[in-house]
C-alpha positions in Angstrom: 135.2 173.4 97.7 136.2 172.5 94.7 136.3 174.4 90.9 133.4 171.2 90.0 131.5 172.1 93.2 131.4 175.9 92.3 128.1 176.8 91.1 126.3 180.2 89.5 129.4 181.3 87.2 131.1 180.3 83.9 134.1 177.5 84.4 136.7 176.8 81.9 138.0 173.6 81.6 141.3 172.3 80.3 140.2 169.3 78.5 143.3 166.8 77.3 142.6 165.2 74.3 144.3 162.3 72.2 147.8 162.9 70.7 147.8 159.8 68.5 144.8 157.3 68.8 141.2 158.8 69.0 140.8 156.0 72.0 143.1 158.1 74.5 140.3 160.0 75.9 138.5 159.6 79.3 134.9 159.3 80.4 135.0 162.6 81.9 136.4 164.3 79.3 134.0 163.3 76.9 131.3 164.0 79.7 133.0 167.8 79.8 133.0 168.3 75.6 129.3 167.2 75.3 128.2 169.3 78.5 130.3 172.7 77.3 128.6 175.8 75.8 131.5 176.4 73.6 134.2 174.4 72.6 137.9 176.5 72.1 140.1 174.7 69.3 143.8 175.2 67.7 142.2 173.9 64.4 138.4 173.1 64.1 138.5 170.7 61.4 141.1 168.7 63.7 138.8 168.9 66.5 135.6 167.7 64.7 137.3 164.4 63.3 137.6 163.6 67.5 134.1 164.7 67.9 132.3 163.4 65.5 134.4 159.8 66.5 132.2 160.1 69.8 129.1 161.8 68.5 129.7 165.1 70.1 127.7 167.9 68.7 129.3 171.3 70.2 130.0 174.8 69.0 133.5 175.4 68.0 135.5 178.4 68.6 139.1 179.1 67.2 141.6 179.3 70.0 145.4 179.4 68.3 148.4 181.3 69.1 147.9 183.8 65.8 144.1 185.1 67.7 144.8 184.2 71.3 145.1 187.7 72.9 141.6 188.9 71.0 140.0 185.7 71.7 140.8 185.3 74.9 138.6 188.6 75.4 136.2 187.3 74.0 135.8 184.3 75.7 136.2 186.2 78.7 132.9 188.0 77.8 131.2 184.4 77.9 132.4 182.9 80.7 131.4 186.0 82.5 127.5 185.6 81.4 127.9 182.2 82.6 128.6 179.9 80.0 131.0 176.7 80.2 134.3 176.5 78.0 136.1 173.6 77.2 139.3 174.7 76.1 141.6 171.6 73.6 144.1 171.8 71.9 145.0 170.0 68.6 146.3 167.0 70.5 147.2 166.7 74.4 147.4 168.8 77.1 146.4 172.2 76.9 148.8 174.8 77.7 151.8 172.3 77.5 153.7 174.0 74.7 150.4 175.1 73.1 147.8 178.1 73.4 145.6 178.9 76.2 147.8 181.3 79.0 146.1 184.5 77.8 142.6 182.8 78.6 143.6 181.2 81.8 145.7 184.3 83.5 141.8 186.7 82.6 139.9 183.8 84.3 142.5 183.6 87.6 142.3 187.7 87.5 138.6 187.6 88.1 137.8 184.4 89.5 136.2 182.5 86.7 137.0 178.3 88.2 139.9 176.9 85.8 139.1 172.9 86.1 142.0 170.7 84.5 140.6 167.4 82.8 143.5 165.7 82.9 144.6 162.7 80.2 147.2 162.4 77.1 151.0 164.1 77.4 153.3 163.2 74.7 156.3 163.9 77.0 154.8 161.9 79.7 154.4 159.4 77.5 158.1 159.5 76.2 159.5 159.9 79.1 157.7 156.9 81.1 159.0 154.2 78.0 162.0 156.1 77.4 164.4 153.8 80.0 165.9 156.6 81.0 166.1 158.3 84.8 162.1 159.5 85.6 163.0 160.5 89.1 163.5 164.3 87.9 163.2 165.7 84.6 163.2 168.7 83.0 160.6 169.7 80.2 162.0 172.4 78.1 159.2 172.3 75.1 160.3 173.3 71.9 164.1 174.5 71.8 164.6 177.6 70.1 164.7 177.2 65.8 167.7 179.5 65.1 171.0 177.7 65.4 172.6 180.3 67.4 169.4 181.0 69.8 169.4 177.0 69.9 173.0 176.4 70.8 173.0 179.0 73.7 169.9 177.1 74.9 171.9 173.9 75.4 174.7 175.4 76.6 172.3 176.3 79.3 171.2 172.8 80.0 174.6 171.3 79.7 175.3 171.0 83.1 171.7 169.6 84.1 171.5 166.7 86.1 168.1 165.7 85.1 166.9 163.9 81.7 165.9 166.8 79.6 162.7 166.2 77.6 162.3 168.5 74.3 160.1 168.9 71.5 161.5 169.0 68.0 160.5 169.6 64.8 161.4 166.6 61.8 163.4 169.1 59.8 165.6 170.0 62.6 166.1 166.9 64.7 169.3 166.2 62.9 170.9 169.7 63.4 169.5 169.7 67.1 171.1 166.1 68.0 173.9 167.2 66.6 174.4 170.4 68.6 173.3 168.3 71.8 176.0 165.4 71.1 178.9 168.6 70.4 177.7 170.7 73.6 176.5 168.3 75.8 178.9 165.1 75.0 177.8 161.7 73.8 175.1 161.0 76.6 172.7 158.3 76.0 169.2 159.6 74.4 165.8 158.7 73.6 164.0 160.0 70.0 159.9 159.2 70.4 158.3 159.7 67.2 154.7 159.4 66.7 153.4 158.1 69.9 149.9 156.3 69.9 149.7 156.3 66.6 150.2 153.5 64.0 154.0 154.6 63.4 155.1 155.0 66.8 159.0 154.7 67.3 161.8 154.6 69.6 164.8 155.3 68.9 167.3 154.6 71.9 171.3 154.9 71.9 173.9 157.3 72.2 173.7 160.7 70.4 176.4 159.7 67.6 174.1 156.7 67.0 171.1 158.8 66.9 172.8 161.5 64.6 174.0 158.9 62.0 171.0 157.0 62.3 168.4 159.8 61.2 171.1 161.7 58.9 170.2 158.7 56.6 166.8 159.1 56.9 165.0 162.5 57.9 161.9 161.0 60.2 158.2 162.6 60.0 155.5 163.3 62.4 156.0 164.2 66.0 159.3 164.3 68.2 159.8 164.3 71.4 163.8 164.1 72.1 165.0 162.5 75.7 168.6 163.4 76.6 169.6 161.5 79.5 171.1 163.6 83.0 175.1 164.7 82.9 176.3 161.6 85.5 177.5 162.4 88.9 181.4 162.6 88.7 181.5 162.9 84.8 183.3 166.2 84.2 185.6 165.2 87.4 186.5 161.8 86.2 187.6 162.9 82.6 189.3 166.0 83.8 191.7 163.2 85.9 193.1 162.4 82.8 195.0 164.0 80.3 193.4 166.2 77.8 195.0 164.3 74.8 193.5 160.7 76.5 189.8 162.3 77.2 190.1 164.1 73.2 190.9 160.5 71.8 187.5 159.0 74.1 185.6 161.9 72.7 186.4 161.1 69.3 185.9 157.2 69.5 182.4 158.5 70.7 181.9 159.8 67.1 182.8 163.6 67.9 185.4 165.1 64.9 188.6 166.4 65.8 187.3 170.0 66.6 184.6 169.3 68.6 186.5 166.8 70.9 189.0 169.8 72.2 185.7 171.8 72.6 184.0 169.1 74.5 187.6 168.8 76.7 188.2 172.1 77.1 184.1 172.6 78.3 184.9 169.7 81.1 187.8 171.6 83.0 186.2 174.6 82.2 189.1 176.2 80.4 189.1 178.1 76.9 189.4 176.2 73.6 192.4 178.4 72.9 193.7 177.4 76.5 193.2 173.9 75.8 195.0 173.9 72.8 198.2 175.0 74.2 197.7 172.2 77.2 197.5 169.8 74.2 200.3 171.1 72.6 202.3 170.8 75.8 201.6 167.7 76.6 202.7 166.4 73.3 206.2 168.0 74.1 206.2 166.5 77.2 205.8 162.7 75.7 208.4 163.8 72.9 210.6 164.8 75.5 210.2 161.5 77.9 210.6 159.3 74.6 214.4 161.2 73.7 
């Protein structure tokens, strides 16, 4: 038996609602938002321009990640008397990198039917016109926003051998493709702005292209960032070469002086320091073959 089949309780649904245009909506889930008792919203005024697109007159409740553990409680209290909830957030898929855990983990702990109404992902979306690998992926959400925190974070996912899939915000898309093209190397990449709506964008090319590209012009509106997988063989293949051959690739890549040892020295898992001595050797060594 299914959550739809249950009957003489509460249910909460997880309704997924546009992330762009307001025609990205299924049957059902209008069927669901006109049906609920209560509707839970991030931000009720953005939730009332979709509703009132499709003539849906509901009560609204505020549902956002400042009131979540109180109104979870409360909503608890409802569902428990028996009335529906249709839980959105301010575009998408509830729960994906928005609110709504608090309110599902009280409904699993007393057995109060959690019904996903499935429909609009803006990583989904990304990731299927991306042109990158959709076999395996990883979705990481929003990276951390302090540099240090942030940096760590991809030096975590450095080695991963699945497109990663991130959310960014506009003000720090730079600074993040930057860090990703230093810690990661220059992989190929994928920058989705705006999807479904009027602006949409793809920006596809290497992670130097994409740094220089939006240094020049800061972009606006929604990001998701694609980072294509670390290839098979790639750390093996440059370390068969010699550290001064790979630094030269690395810097042709668009990586500055600095950041190419780094990158090397990363590859063959070695210290910077200890890759800077190698270096140094190796120059002796041509010096010494030249005499």
């Amino acid at each position: 038996m299914t959550g739809e089949d249950t009957i003489g309780r509460g249910k909460l649904y997880l309704v997924a609602t546009p992330i762009g245009n307001l025609e990205d909506i299924t049957l059902r889930a209008l069927r669901v938002l006109r049906e609920a008792d209560w509707i839970a919203c991030e931000d009720t005024r953005q939730t009332r321009k979709l509703l009132t697109r499709h003539s849906i007159d509901r009560p609204l409740v505020s549902y956002h990640e400042h009131n979540e553990c109180d109104r979870a409680t409360e909503l608890m209290g409802r569902l428990e008397q028996g009335s529906t909830v249709a839980l959105v957030t301010d575009a998408g898929t509830p729960l994906v990198s928005d609110p709504g855990r608090d309110l599902v983990r009280l409904c699993l702990e007393r057995q109060i039917p959690v019904i996903p109404i499935p429909g609009p992902s803006a990583f989904v979306a990304a990731l299927a016109a991306s042109g990158l690998d959709t076999g395996e992926f990883l979705f990481v959400g929003f990276l951390p926003p302090r540099a240090g925190e942030r940096r760590r974070r991809l030096r975590q996912l450095a080695s991963e051998r699945r497109t990663i899939v991130i959310y960014e915000a506009p003000h720090r898309l730079v600074q993040t493709l930057a860090d990703a093209l230093e810690i990661c190397g220059d992989r190929q990449a994928v920058v989705a702005r705006e999807i479904t709506k009027i602006h949409e964008e793809f920006s596809r090319g290497r992670l130097a292209e994409l740094v220089r590209k939006f240094e020049s012009a800061t972009p606006r509106g929604e990001i998701t960032l694609l980072i294509a997988a670390l290839e098979e063989g790639t750390a093996e293949a440059a370390a068969a070469g010699t550290l001064a051959e790979r630094i030269e690739e690395l810097e042709r890549q668009g990586l500055d002086r600095k950041a190419a040892l780094k990158q090397a020295a990363r590859e063959r898992g070695i210290p910077k320091r200890e890759a800077y001595r190698r270096l140094l050797l190796e120059g002796e060594g041509k010096s010494g073959t030249r005499a």
